[in-house]
N, C-alpha and C positions, 0 to 999 in steps of 0.2 A: 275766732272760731264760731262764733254767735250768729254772727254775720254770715258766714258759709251754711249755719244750718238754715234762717231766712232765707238767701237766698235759693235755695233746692225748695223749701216749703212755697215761696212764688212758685218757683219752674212748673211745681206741683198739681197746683190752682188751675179750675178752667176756669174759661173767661169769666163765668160769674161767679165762682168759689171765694170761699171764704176762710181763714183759718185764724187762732188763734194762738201766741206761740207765748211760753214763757222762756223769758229772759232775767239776767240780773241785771243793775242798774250801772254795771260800769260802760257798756259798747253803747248805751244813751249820750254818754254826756264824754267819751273819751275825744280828745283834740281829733289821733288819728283814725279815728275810722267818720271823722267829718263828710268825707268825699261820698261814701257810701249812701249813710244817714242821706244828705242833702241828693241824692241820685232817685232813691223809694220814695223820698218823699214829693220832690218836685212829679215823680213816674204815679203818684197820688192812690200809691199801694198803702200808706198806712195810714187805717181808717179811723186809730184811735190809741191811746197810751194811757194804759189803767195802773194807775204807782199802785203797791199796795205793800203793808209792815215788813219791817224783818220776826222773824222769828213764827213766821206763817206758815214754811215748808218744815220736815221736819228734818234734825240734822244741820240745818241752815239758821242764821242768825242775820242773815245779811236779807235787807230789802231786794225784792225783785218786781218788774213790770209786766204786763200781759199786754203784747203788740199785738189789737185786730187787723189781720192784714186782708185785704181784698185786691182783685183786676178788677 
């Protein structure tokens, strides 16, 4: 589902737009959403991957990342 909201924030983007999305860290590093990951990335929309603690949002304990995504 991570992945579904990425991809509408692309769709979103003009050409020179830029967004920034939070994520948690599991759709980073999960085996199957590989095909995906490796699709944005070779398409050279993710411009940057910022880890940052857990316990930074509130309610949440878990680490999350901040994907800069650009066209």
């Amino acid at each position: 589902s991570a992945w579904l909201f990425v991809d509408q924030v692309l769709k979103a983007l003009n050409e020179d737009g830029k967004a920034v999305v939070v994520i948690n860290n599991g759709p980073l590093s999960k085996l199957s959403d590989y095909d995906y990951r490796w699709s944005i990335s070779l398409g050279g929309y993710i411009e940057m991957v910022i880890g940052l603690p857990g316990n930074l949002l509130v309610d949440t304990k878990i680490p999350i990342s901040l994907l800069v995504l650009s066209k």
